[in-house]
N, C-alpha and C positions, 0 to 999 in steps of 0.2 A: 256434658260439655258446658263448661261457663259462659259462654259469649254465644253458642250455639250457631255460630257461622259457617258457612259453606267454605271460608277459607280455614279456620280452623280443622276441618274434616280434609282439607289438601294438606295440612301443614303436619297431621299427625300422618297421613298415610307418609309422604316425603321423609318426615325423620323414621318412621319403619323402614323405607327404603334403604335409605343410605346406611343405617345398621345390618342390613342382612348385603350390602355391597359388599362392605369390609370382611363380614364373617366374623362380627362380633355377637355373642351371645349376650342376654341384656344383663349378666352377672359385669364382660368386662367395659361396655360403655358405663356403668353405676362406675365401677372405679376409674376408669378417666375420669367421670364430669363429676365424682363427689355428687351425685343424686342419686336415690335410693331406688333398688330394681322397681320396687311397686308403684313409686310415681311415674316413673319411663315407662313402663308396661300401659300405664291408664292414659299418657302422653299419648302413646303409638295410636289407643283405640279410641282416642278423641273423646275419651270419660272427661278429660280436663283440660285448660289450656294451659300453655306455658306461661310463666312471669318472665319479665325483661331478664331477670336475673340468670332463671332458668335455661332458656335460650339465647343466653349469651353463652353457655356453659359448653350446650350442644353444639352451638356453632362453632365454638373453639378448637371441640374435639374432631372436629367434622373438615375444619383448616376453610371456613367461611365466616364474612361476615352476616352480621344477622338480616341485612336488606339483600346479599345474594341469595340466601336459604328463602326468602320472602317470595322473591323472584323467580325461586325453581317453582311456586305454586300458584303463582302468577301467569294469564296465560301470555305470547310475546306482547310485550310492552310497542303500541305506537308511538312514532315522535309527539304526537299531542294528545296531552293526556287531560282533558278538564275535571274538575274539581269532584263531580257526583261519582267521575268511573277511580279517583285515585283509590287505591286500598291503603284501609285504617286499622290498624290493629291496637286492640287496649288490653291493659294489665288492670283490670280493674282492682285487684291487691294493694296494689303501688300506689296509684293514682295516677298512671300512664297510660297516653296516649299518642300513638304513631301512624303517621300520614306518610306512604312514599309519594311525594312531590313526583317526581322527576327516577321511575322503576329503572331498576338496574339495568343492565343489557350486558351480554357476556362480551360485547366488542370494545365497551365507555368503561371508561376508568373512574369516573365520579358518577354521585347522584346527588339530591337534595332529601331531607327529611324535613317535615314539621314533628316537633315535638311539643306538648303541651304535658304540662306537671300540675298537678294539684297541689295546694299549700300544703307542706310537710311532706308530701312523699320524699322519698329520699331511695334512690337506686343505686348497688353497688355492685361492676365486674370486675372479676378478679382478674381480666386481662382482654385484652381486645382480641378477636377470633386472626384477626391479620397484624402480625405485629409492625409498628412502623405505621399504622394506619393514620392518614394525615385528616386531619375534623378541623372544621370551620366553623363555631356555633356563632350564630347573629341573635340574637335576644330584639323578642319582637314588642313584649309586652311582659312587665314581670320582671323580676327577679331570679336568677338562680346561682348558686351555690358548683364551680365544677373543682373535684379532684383528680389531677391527672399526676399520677407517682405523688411523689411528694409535694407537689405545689398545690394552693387551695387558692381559686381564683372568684371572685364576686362578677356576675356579669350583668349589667343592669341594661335597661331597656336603650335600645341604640349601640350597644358595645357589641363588640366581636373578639371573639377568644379564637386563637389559632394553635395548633399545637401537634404531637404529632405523637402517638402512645405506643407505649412498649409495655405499661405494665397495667397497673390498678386505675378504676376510673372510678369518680362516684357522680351522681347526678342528684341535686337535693333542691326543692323548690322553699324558700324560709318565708314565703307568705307574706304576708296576708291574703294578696292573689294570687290565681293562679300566674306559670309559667306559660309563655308560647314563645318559641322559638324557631329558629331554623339551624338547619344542621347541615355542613356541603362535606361530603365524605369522598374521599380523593385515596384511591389504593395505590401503596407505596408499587 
């Protein structure tokens, strides 16, 4: 396991689950999510962790976004959450890293995310797991780079990008430093 985290160990058993919910055998989630059986097989047993890319894939197929699937491994979320108990999850691949601010809750229709990019990462999902999904990025420090469909936006420190995806997203940090941002996700 890359990160070797006790959430990592909830986050493989839960995507196990929700495969054997369906009564999908791991030949037909590979053809949903375009991932290969033998990296979902080593996913399930916590041999590896997912990349953003990755588990955007699974959530899709699964009809969640990737901070509700966070939240099923999550245990209930209280109204206050300080800083040491929030969970962080990194792609160390990528150069990403994620903070749920503000954990989901199956009653609230928004959360907050921190996101942090390292210079050059660059992440791309082939679609949002919730289509319609409405994103709020605040750019805290940094630069980044978003595509959402067709449109390619620069969001510089202070700016807020609003917008609301149906299809392709990319996330790309152009450096020199890193990215931190915040992210206010609002389910259509």
């Amino acid at each position: 396991m890359r990160n070797g985290s006790e959430m990592d160990t909830r986050l493989a058993g839960r995507l196990a689950e929700l495969r054997v919910e369906r009564g999908w055998p791991l030949e037909e989630l590979a053809q949903r999510t375009e991932i290969s059986r033998s990296t979902l097989s080593r996913l399930e047993r916590a041999e590896i962790s997912p990349t953003a890319a990755l588990l955007n894939k699974l959530c899709a197929a699964y009809g969640r976004t990737m901070s509700q699937l966070l939240a099923e491994v999550e245990s209930e979320p209280p109204q206050l959450v300080r800083v040491d108990r929030q969970e962080v999850w990194r792609d160390e691949a990528s150069g990403f890293t994620r903070r749920s601010v503000s954990p989901p809750h199956p009653g609230l229709r928004g959360e907050v995310v921190e996101g942090v990019l390292e210079p050059g990462a660059d992440i791309s999902y082939d679609g949002p797991a919730v289509p319609g999904l409405e994103q709020h990025i605040w750019v805290l420090a940094g630069a980044l780079e978003v595509t959402a469909g067709d449109h390619v936006h620069e969001v510089r420190a202070g700016d807020c990008l609003r917008f609301r995806l149906w299809g392709r997203s990319r996330f790309r940090c152009p450096g020199p430093e890193p990215v931190r941002y915040a992210l206010l996700i609002v389910l259509p």
